[in-house]
C-alpha positions in Angstrom: 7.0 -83.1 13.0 9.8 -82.6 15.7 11.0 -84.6 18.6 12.9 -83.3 21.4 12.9 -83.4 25.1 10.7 -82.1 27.1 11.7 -78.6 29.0 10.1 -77.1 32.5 8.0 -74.6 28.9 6.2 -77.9 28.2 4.6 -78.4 31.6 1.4 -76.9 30.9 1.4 -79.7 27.9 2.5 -82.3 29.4 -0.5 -82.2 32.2 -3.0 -81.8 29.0 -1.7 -84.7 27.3 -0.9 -86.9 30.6 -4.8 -86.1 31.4 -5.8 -87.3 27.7 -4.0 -90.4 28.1 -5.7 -91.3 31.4 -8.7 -90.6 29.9 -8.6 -92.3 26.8 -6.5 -95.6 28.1 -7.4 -95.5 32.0 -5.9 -99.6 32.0 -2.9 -98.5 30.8 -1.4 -96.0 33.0 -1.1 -95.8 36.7 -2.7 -92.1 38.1 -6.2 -91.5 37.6 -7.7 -88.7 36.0 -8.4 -87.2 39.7 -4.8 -87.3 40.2 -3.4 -85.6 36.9 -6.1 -82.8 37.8 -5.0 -82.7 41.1 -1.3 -82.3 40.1 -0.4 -78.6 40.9 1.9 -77.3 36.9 5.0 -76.9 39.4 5.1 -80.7 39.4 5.6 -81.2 36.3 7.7 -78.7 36.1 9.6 -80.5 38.7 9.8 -83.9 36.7 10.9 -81.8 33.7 13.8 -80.9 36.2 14.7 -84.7 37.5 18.1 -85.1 36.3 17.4 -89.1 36.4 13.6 -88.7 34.1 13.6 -87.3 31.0 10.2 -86.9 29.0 10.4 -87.2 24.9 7.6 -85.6 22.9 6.5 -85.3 19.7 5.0 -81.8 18.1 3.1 -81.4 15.3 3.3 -77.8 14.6 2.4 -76.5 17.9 0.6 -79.5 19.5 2.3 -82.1 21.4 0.7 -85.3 20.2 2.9 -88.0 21.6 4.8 -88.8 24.4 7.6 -91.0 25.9 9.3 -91.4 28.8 12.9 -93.0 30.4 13.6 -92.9 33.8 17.2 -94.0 35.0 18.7 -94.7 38.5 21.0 -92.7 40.4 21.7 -95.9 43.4 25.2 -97.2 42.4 23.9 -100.6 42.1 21.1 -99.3 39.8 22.6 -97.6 37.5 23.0 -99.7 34.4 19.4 -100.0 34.0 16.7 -97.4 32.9 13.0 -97.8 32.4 10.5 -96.5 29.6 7.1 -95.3 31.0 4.4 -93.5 29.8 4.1 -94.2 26.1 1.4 -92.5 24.6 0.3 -91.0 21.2 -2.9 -88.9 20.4 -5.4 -91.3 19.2 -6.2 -89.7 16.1 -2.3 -89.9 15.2 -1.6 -93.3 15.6 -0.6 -96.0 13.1 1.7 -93.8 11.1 4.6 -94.9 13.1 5.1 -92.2 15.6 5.5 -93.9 18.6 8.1 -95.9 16.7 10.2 -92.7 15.9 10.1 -91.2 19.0 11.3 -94.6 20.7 14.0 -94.9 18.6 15.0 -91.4 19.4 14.5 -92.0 23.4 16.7 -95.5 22.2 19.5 -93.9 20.5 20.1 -91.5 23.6 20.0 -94.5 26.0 22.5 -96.0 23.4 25.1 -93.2 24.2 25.1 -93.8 27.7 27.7 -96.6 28.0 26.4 -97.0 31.6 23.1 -98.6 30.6 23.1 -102.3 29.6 19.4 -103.0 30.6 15.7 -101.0 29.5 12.5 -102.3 30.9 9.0 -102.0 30.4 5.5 -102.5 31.0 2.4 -103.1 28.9 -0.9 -103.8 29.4 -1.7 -107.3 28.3 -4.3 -106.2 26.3 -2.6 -103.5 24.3 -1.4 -106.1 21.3 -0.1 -103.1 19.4 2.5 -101.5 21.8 3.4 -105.0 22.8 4.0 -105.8 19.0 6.1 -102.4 18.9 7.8 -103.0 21.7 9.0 -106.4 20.5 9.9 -105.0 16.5 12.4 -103.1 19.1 13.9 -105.8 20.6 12.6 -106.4 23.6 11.5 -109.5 25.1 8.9 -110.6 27.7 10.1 -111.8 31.0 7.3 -111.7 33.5 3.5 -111.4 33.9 2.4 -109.4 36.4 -1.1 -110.3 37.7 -3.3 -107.6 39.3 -0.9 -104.7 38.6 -3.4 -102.3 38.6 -7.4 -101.8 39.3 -9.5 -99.9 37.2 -13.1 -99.5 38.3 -13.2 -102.6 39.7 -11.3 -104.7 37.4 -8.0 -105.9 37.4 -5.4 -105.6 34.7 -2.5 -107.7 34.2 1.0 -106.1 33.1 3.7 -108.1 31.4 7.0 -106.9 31.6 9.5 -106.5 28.9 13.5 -106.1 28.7 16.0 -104.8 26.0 19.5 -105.8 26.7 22.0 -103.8 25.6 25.3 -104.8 24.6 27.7 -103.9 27.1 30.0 -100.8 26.5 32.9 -98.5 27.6 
């Protein structure tokens, strides 16, 4: 197993595995299906490039099988926070601690950035297990966030976590 950011080579994987994730958890991430189609490979390509987003994956051989996000802020006034999105692993992967590695991974490389005293989150209040993770990792709940999304009609309710970091440099 290796994890290591994502480069503009991992597009094409990244679309297939953003498109499984919308698929398989449609209340737990914000595009559609439609969308992710719809999304031309140069896109991605082009959030591969974001100097403020950076994408973690996991590979098993060949296959990327997990995935991981951190987005940070390049406003003056924003940039001591960053934000974890798009947490997914391959259903057929999960509970063998993946997810776990590759956010401590993502974690570590937030922790060498003495800028960033602050990661949030959000999960799906009905996604006990990432919420569980996301707590064995420190991070605390700080706000519910009714009606965050609508999926076929019904809403789904986001609560919002937060890691505080000690403060450095």
């Amino acid at each position: 197993m290796l994890i290591r950011k994502l480069t503009i080579h991992d597009a094409a994987a990244l679309k297939a595995i953003r498109l499984e994730a919308v698929q398989n958890s449609p209340r737990s991430f914000w595009p559609n299906a439609e969308e992710i189609r719809a999304r031309e490979l140069d896109s991605f390509c082009q959030q591969l490039s974001d100097p403020y987003e950076t994408i973690y994956g996991v590979f098993l051989e060949s296959n990327l099988i997990a995935i991981a996000g951190l987005k940070r802020y390049g406003l003056a006034k924003l940039q001591h926070k960053a934000t974890i999105f798009g947490v997914y692993t391959q259903a057929m992967q999960r509970k063998q601690g993946i997810a776990r590695r590759l956010l401590l991974i993502l974690l570590d490389d937030v922790y060498s950035d003495p800028n960033i005293v602050q990661i949030s989150l959000s999960v799906n209040i009905e996604n006990q297990s990432a919420k569980a993770l996301y707590i064995s990792l420190g991070f605390e709940p700080y706000a519910l966030e009714k009606n965050s999304m609508r999926v076929d009609g019904v809403f789904i309710h986001e609560e919002h976590l937060v890691l505080a970091l000690p403060i450095r440099g």
